[in-house]
C-alpha positions as CSV (number, residue, x, y, z in Angstrom):
1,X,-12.5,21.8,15.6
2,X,-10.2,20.7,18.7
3,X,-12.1,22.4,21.3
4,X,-15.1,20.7,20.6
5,X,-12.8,17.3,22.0
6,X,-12.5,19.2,25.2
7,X,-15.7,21.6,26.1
8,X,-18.0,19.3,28.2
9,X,-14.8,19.0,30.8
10,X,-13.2,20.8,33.4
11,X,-10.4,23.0,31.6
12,X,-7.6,20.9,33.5
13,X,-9.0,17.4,32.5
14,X,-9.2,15.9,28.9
15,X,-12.4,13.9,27.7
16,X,-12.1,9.7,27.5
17,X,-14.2,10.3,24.4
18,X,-15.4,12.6,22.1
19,X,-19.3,12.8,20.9
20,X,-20.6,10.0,19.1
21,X,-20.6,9.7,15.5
22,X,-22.5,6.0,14.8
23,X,-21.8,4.4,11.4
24,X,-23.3,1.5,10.3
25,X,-21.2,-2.1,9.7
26,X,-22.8,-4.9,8.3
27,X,-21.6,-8.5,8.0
28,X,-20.7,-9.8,4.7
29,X,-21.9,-12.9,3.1
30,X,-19.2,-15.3,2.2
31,X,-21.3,-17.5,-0.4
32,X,-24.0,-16.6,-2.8
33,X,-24.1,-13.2,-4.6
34,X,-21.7,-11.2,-4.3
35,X,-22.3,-6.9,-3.7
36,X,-22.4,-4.5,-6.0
37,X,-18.9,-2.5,-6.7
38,X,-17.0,0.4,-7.9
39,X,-14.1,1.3,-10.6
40,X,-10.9,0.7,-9.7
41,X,-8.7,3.6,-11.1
42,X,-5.5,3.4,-9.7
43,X,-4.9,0.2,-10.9
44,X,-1.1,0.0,-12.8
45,X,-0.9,-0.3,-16.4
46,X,0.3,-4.0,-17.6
47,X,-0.5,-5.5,-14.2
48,X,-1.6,-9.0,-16.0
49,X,1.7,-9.2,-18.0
50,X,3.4,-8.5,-14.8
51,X,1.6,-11.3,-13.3
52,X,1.9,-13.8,-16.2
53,X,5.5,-12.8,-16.2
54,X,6.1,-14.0,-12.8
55,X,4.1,-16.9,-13.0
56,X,5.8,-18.3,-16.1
57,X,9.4,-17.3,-15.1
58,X,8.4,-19.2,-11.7
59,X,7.0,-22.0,-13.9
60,X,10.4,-22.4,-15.8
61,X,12.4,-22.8,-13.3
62,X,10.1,-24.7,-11.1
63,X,10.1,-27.2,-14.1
64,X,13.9,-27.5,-15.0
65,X,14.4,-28.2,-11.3
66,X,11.2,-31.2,-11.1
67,X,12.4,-32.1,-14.6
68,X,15.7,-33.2,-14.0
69,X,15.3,-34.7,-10.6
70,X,12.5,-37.1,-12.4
71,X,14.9,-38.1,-15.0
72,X,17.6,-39.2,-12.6
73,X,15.1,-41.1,-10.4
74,X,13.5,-43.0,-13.7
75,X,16.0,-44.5,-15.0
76,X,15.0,-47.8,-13.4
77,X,11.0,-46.7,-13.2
78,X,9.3,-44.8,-10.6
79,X,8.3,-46.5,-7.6
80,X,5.8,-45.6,-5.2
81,X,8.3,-43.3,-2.8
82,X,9.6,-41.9,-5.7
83,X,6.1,-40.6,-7.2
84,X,5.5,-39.1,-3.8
85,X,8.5,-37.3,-3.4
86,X,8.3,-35.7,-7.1
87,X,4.4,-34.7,-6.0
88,X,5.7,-33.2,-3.0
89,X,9.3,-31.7,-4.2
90,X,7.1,-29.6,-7.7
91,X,5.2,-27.2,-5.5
92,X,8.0,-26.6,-3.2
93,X,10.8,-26.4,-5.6
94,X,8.2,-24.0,-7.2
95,X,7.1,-22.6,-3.8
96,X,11.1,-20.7,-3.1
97,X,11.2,-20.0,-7.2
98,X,8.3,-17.7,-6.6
99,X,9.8,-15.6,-3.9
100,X,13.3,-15.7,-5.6
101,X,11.8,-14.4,-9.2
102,X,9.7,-11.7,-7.2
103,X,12.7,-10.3,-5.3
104,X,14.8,-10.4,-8.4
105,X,11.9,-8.4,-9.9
106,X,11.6,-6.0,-6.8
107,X,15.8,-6.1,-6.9
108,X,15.8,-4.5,-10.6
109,X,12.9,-1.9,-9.4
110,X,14.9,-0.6,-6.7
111,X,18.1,-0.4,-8.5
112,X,16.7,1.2,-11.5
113,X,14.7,3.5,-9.4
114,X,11.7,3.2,-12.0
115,X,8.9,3.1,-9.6
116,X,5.6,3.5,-11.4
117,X,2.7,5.5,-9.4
118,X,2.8,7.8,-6.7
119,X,6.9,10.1,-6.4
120,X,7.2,12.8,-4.7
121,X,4.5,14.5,-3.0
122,X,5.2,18.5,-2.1
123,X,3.0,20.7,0.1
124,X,1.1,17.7,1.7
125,X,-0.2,20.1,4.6
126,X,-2.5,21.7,1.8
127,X,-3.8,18.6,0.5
128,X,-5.4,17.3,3.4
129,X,-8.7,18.5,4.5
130,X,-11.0,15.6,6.2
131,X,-10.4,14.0,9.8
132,X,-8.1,10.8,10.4
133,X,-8.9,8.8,13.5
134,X,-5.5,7.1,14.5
135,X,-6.6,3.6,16.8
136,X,-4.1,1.6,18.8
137,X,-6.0,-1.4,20.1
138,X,-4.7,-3.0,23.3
139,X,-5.1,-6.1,25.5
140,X,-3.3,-6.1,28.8
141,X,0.1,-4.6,27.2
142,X,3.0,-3.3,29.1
143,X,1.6,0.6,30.0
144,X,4.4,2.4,30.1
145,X,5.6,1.3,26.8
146,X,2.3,1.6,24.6
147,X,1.8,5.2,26.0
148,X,5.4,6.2,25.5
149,X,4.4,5.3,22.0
150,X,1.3,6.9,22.2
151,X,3.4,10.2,23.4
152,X,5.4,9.9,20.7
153,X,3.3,9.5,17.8
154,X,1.2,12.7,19.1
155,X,4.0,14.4,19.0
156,X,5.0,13.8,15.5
157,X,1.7,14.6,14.0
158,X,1.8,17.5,15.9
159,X,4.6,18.6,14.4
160,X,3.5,17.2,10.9
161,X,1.1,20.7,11.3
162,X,-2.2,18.1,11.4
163,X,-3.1,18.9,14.8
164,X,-6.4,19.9,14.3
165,X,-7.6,17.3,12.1
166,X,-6.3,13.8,13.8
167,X,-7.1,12.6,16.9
168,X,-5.7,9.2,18.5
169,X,-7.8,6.6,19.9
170,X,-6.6,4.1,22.7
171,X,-9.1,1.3,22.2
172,X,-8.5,-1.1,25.2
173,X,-9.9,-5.0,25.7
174,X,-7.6,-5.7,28.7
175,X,-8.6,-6.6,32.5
176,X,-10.4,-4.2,34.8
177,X,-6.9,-4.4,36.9
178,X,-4.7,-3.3,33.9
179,X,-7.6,-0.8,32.5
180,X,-7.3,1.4,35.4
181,X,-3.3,1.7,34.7
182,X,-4.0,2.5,31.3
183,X,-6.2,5.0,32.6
184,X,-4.0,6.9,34.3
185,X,-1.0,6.6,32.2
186,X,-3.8,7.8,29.2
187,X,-4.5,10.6,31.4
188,X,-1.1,12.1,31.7
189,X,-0.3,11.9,28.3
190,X,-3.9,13.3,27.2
191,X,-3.1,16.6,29.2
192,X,0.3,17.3,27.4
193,X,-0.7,16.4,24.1
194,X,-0.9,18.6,21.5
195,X,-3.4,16.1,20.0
196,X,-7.1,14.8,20.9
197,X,-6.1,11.5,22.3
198,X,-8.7,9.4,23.8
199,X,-9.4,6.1,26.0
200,X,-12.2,3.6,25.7
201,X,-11.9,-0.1,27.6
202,X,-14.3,-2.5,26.1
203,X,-15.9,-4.8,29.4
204,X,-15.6,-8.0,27.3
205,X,-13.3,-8.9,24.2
206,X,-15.7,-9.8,21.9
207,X,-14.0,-11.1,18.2
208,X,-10.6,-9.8,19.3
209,X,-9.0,-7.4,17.4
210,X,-11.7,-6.9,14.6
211,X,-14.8,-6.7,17.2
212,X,-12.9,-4.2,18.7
213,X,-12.1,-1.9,15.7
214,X,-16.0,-2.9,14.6
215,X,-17.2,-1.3,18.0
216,X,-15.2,1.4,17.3
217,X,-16.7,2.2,13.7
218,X,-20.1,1.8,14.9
219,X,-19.8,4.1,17.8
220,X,-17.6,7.5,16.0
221,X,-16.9,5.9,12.8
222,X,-18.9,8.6,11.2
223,X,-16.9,11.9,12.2
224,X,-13.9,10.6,9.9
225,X,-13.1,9.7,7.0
226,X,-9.9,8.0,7.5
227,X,-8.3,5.5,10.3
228,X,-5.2,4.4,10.3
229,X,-5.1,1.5,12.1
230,X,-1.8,0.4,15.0
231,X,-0.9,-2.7,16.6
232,X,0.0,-1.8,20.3
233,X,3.5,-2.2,19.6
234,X,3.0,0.1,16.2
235,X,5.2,3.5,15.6
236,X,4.0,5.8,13.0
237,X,5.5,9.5,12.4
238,X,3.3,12.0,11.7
239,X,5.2,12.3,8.1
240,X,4.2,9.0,6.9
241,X,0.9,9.9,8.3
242,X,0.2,12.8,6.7
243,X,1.8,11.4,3.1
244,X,-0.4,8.2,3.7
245,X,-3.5,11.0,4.1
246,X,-2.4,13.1,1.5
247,X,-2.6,10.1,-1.1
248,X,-6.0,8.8,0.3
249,X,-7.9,12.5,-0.3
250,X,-5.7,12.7,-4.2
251,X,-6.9,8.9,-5.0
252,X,-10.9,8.5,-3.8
253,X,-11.0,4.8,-5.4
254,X,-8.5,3.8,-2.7
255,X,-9.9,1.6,0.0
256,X,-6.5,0.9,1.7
257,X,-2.7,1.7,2.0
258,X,-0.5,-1.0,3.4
259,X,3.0,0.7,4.4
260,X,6.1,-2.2,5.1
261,X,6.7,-1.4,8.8
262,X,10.5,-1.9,9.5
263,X,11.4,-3.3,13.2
264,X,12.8,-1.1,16.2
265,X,13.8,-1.6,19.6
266,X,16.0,-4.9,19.3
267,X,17.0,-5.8,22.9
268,X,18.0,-9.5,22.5
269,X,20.2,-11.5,20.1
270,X,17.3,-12.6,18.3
271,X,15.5,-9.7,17.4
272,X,18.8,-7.9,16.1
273,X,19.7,-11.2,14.1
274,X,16.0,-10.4,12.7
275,X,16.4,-6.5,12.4
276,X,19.2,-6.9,9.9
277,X,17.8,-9.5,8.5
278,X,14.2,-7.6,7.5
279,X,16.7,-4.5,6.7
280,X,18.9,-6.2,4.4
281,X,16.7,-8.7,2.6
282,X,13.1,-7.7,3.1
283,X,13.3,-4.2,1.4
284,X,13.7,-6.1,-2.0
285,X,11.2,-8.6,-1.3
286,X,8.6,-6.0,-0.5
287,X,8.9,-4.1,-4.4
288,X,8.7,-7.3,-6.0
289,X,5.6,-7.4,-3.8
290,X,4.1,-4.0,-4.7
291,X,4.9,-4.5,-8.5
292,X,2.7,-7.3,-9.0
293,X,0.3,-6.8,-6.5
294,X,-1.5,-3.6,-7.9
295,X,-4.9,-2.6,-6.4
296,X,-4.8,-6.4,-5.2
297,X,-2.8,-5.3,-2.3
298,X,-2.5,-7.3,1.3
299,X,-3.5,-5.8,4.7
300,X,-1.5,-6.8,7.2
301,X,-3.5,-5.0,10.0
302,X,-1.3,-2.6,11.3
303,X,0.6,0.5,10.0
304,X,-1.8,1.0,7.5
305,X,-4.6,3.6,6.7
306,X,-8.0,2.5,5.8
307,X,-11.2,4.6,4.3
308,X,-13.4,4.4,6.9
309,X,-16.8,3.7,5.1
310,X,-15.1,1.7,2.7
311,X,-14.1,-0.5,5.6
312,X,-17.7,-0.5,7.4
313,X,-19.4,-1.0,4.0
314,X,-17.1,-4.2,3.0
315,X,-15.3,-5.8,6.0
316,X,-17.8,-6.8,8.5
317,X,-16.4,-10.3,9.6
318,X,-18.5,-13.6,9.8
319,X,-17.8,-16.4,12.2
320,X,-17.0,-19.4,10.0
321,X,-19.5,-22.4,10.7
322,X,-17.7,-25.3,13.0
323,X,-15.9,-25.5,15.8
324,X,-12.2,-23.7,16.4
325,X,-9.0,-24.2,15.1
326,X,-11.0,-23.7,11.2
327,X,-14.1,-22.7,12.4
328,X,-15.2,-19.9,14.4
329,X,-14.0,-16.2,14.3
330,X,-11.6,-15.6,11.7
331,X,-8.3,-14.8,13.4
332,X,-6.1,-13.6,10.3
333,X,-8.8,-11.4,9.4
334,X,-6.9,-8.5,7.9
335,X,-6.1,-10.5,4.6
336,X,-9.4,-11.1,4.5
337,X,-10.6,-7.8,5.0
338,X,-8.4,-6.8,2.1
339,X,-10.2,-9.2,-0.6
340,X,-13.7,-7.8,0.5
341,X,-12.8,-4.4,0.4
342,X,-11.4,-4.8,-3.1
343,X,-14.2,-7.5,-3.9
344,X,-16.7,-4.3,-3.3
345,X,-14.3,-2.4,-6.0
346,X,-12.1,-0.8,-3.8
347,X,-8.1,-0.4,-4.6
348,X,-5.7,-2.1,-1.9
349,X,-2.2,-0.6,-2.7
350,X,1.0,-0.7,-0.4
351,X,3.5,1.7,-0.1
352,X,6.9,1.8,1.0
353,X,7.7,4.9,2.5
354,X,9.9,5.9,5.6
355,X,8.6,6.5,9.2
356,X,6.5,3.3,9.8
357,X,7.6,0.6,12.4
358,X,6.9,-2.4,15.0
359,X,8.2,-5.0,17.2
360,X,9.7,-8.3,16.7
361,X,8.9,-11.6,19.3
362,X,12.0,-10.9,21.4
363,X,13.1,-14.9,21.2
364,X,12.7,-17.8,19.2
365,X,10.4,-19.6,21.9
366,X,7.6,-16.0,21.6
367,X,7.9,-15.9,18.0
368,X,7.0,-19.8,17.8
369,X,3.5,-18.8,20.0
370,X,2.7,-15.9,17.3
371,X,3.6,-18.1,14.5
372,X,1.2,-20.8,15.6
373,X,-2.0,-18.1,15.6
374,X,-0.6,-17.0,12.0
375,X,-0.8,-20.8,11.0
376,X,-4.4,-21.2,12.0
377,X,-5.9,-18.0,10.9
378,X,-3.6,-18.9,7.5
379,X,-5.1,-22.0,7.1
380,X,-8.8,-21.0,7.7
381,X,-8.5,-19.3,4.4
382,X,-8.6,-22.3,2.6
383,X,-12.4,-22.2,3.3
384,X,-12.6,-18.7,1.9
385,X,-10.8,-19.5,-1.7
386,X,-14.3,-19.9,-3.1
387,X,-16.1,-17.3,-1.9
388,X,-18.0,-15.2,-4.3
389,X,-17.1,-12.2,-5.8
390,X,-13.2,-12.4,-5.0
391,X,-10.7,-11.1,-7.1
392,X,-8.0,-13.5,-8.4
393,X,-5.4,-11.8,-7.2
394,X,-6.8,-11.4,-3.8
395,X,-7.7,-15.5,-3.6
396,X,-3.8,-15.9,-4.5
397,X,-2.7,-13.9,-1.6
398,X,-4.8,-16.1,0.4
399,X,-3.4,-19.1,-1.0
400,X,0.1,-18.1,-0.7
401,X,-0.5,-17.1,3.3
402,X,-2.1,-20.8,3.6
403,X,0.5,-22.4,1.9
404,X,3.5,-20.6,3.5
405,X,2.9,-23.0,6.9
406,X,2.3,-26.1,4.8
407,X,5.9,-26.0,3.4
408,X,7.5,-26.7,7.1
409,X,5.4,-29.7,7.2
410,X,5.8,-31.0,3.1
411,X,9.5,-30.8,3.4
412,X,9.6,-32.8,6.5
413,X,7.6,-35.2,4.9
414,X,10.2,-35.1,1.8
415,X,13.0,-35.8,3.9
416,X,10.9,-38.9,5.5
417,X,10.6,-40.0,2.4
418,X,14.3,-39.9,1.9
419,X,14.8,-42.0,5.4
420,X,12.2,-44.3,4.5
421,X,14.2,-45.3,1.2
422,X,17.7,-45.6,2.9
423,X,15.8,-48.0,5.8
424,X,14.6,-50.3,3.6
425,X,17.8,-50.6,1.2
426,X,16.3,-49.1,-2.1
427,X,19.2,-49.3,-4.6
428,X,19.7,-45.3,-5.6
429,X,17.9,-43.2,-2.9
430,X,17.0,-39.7,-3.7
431,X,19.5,-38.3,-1.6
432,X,22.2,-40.4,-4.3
433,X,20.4,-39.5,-7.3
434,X,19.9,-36.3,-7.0
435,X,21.8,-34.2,-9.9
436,X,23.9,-31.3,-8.9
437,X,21.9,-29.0,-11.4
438,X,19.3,-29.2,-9.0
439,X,21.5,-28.8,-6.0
440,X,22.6,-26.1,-7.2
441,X,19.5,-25.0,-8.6
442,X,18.1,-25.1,-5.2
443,X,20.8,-23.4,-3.5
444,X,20.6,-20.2,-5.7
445,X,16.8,-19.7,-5.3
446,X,17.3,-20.4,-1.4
447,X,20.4,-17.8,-1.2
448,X,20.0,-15.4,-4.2
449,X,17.8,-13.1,-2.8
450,X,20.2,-12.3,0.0
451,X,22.7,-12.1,-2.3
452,X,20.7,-9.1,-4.1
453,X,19.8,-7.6,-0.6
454,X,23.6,-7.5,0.4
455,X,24.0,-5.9,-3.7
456,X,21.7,-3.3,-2.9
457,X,23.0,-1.9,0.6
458,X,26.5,-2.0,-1.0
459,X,25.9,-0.2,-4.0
460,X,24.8,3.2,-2.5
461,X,27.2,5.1,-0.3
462,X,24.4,6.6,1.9
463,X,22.6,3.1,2.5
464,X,25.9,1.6,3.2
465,X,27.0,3.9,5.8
466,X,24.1,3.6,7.6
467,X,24.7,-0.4,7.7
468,X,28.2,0.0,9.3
469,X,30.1,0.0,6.3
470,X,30.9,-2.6,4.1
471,X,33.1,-4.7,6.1
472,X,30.2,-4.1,8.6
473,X,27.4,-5.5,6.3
474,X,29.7,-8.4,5.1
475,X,30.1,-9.6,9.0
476,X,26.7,-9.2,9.5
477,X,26.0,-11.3,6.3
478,X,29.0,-14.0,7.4
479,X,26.7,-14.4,11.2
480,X,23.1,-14.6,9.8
481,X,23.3,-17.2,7.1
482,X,24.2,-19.6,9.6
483,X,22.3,-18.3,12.2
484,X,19.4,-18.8,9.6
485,X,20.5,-22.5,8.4
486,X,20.4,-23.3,12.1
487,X,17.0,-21.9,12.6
488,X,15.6,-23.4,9.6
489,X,15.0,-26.8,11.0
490,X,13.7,-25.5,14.2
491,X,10.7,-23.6,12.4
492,X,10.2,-26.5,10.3
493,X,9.4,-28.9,14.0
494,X,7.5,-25.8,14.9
495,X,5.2,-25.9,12.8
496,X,4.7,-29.0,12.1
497,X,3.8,-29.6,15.8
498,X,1.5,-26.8,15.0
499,X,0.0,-28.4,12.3
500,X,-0.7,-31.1,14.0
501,X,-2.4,-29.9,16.8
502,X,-4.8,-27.8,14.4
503,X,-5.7,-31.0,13.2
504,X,-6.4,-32.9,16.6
505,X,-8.5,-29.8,17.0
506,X,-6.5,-27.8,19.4
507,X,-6.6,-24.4,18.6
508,X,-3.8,-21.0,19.6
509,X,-6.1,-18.7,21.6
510,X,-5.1,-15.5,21.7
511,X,-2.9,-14.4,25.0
512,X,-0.9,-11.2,25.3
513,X,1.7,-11.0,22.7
514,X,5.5,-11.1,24.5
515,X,7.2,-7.6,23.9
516,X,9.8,-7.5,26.7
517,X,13.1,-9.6,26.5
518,X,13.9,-12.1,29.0
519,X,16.9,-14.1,29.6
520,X,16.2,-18.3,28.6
521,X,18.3,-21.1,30.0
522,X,19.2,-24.1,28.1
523,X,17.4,-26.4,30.9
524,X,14.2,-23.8,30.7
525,X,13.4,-24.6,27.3
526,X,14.7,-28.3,26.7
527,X,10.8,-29.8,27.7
528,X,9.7,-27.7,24.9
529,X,11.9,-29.1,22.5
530,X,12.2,-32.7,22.7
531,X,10.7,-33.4,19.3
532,X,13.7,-31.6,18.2
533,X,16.4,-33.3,19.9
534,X,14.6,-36.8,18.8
535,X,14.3,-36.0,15.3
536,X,17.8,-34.9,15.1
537,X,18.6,-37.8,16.7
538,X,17.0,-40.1,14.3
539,X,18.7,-38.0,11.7
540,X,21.9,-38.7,13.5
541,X,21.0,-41.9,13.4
542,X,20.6,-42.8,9.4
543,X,24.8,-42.6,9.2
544,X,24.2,-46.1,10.6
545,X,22.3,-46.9,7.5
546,X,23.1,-45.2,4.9
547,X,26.2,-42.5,5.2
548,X,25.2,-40.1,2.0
549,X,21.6,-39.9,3.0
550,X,23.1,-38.8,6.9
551,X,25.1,-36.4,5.0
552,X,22.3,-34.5,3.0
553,X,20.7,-34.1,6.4
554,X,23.4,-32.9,8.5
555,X,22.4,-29.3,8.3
556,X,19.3,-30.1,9.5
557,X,20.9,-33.0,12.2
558,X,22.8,-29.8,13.6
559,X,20.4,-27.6,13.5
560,X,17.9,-29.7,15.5
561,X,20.4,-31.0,18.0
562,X,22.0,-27.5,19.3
563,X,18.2,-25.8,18.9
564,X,18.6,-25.4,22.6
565,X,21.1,-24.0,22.7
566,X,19.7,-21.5,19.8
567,X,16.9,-20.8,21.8
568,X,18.9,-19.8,24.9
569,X,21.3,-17.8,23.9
570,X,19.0,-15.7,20.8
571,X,16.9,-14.6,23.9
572,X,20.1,-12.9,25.4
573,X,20.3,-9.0,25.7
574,X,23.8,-9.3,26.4
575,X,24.3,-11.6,23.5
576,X,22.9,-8.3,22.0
577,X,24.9,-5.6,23.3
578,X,27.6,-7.7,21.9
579,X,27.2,-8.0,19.1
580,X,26.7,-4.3,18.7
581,X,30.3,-4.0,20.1
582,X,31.3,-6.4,17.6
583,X,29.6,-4.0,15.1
584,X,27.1,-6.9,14.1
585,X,23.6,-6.3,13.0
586,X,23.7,-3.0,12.2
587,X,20.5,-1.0,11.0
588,X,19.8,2.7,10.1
589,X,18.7,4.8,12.9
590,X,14.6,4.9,13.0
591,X,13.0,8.3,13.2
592,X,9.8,9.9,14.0
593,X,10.0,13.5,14.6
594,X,11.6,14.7,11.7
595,X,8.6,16.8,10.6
596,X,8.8,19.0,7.4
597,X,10.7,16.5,5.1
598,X,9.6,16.0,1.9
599,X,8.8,12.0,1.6
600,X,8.9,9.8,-1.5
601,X,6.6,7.6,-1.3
602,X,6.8,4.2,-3.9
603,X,3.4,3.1,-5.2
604,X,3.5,0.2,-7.5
């Protein structure tokens, strides 16, 4: 099978691609009828109890929290401030009681090790017999770095024993200058691999990411059955590969398999403060995900694997009508592609298994740029809740994505509310009548799921020695909470400048992602951040008026006023190296090559 890749060649030089394999991809219709579909049969038994579980726990408490901060403000009636903080504080008190009751869920999942679905899987190089296409799309990346990946990850699934029936696709939209790098740093790697591994630069960037996986589909789409699809900082080993495989070829009804990529290569302050972080915290957060998720499963397009006529039968993306930020192409389109796949009857599971990773923004300033695309490719699913044919399931996971970047802005508008009330002298602000039920209320659902996260490292010897320790994790813990508090009011300004823009009709665009640290000054990224210091100012500013008020919002006063200062010193690589001398922010070791080990592989 492999020397087909190589015969139309000279012996000493690999091929850029192989033969052509077209596959046809249609674009779907996002109103009137919907297509026709197939059974779902991997779906988990109880999956609507599940979900009506955590819908009415998150009710309850959602309610005992609004419930008692309405009866302390009507005592004396409810005046027009006071209505619209209560419409305003439901759905976000509500809003954090859904992720805590989820990671509580995903908390007792992982503790009790009852994990329904997919176990252990033995003798995976038997059970897979069809081709996998692995595609790593790229726009004007750092070389070196994507093809020491690219080395890598050939390497592994190599080793994995699935040389002759993968081959790995570079699929390029950078500029003619950068191509011709990529070219040659393609062509060394190519010669030692002991994988196909091709190179194809696209002249124009036509719908981004998707147009380019499209082009791909229609061009060799046909000569696999599988992709498994890479962001260009992705790392996959061939393990998880060949396990992802393995289940695909066992469960025909599955359309997709989301794995939860875990971060590597942490070089500044910030991005180790958010290693630990998604370590610690996310693991529980992500089986409270796959328990109630099902075959309604996200895409978060990368690190998963995808049937590949599924994909071209279901997921061929229409612009939206109107102009850009909400119109146009669709820029979060994997969630997207996730409801049409399972709107056409196909499952959408994720998986948490070992051996998947990516990059984190390497400060606060490049995470702020990505976070601003999320927002408006988030938000232009509002337009797609009513599309025919969607599942439920998969029009809340669109909803939930939208309303994550609304919170930022809502709570903001809380706490104005609160200002507004102490300026003009209302006789028991919300700040004064809030009862310390809800306080604390609020407190727990904010903080309890790190709790849980720091529960779970510490009660396994294995997990906690890979952590540092326990005096380790507990430092750890002790320097991200604050770090976190701090940060919380920055994000919050973020995106509500975001926000605002979308609406004034500016829209992200959609530049090279930042990989590579670099060191910020304080004076570098003040111009950037002068909402901040005024708001905090103006928080500062309400002791004047009304002390108790100022107090509520001195977390947020702080956080605002040294954001700066946040900024500059989160971007620092040696902040980094020392805090690994400190023994801060410790995270297991990441590994790829490890071929031959049996994987377990979680399936909800």
């Amino acid at each position: 099978m492999s020397t087909q890749h190589h015969s139309a060649s000279p012996p000493d030089a690999p091929r850029r691609l192989p033969d052509e394999a077209p596959l046809e991809m249609s674009v779907q219709r996002l109103e009137g009828n919907p297509p026709g579909s197939i059974e779902v049969t991997t779906a988990p038994r109880d999956l609507l109890a599940k979900r009506m579980l955590l819908i009415v726990a998150t009710a309850l408490l959602g309610m005992a929290g609004s419930t008692a901060q309405r009866l302390a403000l009507s005592n004396d009636g409810l005046d027009w401030l006071e209505i619209l903080f209560l419409m305003l504080f439901v759905p976000l008190l509500s809003w954090i009681a859904f992720g805590f009751v989820s990671s509580c869920i995903g908390f007792l999942m992982l503790m009790s090790g009852r994990h329904p679905g997919f176990t252990a899987i033995t003798g995976l190089p038997q059970t897979v017999t069809r081709r996998t296409a692995v595609l790593m799309p790229v726009y004007n990346e750092d070389v070196s770095a994507v093809f020491a990946r690219v080395e890598a990850m050939a390497a592994s699934i190599g080793k994995a024993g699935m040389a002759d029936l993968v081959d790995f696709f570079v699929l390029s939209d950078s500029r003619p200058d950068h191509g011709e790098e990529e070219l040659a740093a393609w062509d060394r790697v190519a010669r030692a691999a002991p994988i196909p591994v091709y190179y194809r630069r696209r002249e124009q960037n036509i719908a981004r990411k998707p147009g380019n996986i499209a082009e791909w589909l229609q061009r060799f789409g046909a000569a696999y059955e599988y992709m498994v699809v890479l962001d260009a900082d992705s790392l996959m080993s061939g393990d998880s590969i060949l396990g992802l495989t393995s289940i695909m070829e066992q469960r025909p009804s599955i359309g997709l398999l989301q794995t939860v990529p875990m971060m590597i290569n942490a070089q500044t302050l910030f991005q180790r403060w958010q290693q630990f972080a998604g370590y610690a915290y996310s693991p529980i957060a992500s089986a409270g995900l796959l328990w109630w998720s099902g075959a309604e499963a996200n895409f978060w397009g990368h690190n998963a694997i995808v049937r590949v006529r599924a994909f071209a039968e279901s997921c061929g993306l229409p612009e939206l009508g109107g102009r850009p930020p909400f119109g146009g192409h669709i820029l979060s389109h994997d969630m997207v592609e996730s409801a049409l796949l399972r709107r056409r009857g196909w499952a959408v599971h994720m998986v948490m298994i070992q051996g998947s990773y990516e990059e984190f923004p390497p400060t606060i300033v490049d995470f702020a740029i990505r976070d601003r695309r999320w927002m408006q490719g988030n938000l232009q699913h509002l337009r797609l809740l009513a599309a025919p044919g969607l599942h439920w399931a998969s029009r809340l996971h669109l909803l939930i994505g939208a309303s994550a970047f609304l919170t930022s802005p809502a709570w903001l508008l809380l706490i104005v509310i609160s200002i507004v009330q102490a300026c003009i002298g209302t006789p028991q602000p919300v700040a004064e009548m809030t009862p310390p039920g809800v306080l604390w209320l609020t407190i727990a659902l904010l903080f309890g799921a790190k709790i849980l996260g720091v529960i779970w490292i510490l009660t396994d010897r294995e997990r906690r020695r890979a952590f540092g320790g326990t005096r380790t994790v507990l430092k750890s813990v002790a320097a991200e909470v604050p770090l976190a508090m701090l940060m919380a009011p920055v994000t919050m300004v973020n995106q509500t400048r975001a926000l605002v823009g979308m609406l004034v009709g500016k829209e992200s665009g959609w530049q090279t992602q930042a990989r590579e640290a670099k060191e910020l000054r304080v004076r570098d990224v003040l111009p950037s951040l002068k909402e901040h210091i005024a708001l905090g100012l103006i928080f500062a500013a309400v002791a004047l008026i009304d002390p108790i008020t100022a107090a509520w919002l001195s977390p947020l006063t702080i956080g605002l006023l040294t954001a700066p200062w946040l900024v500059a010193r989160t971007a620092s690589t040696r902040g980094a190296r020392r805090s690994s001398q400190r023994s801060l922010f410790r995270v297991p070791e990441p590994t790829i090559t490890d071929a031959g080990r049996e994987k377990r592989l979680l399936l909800v």
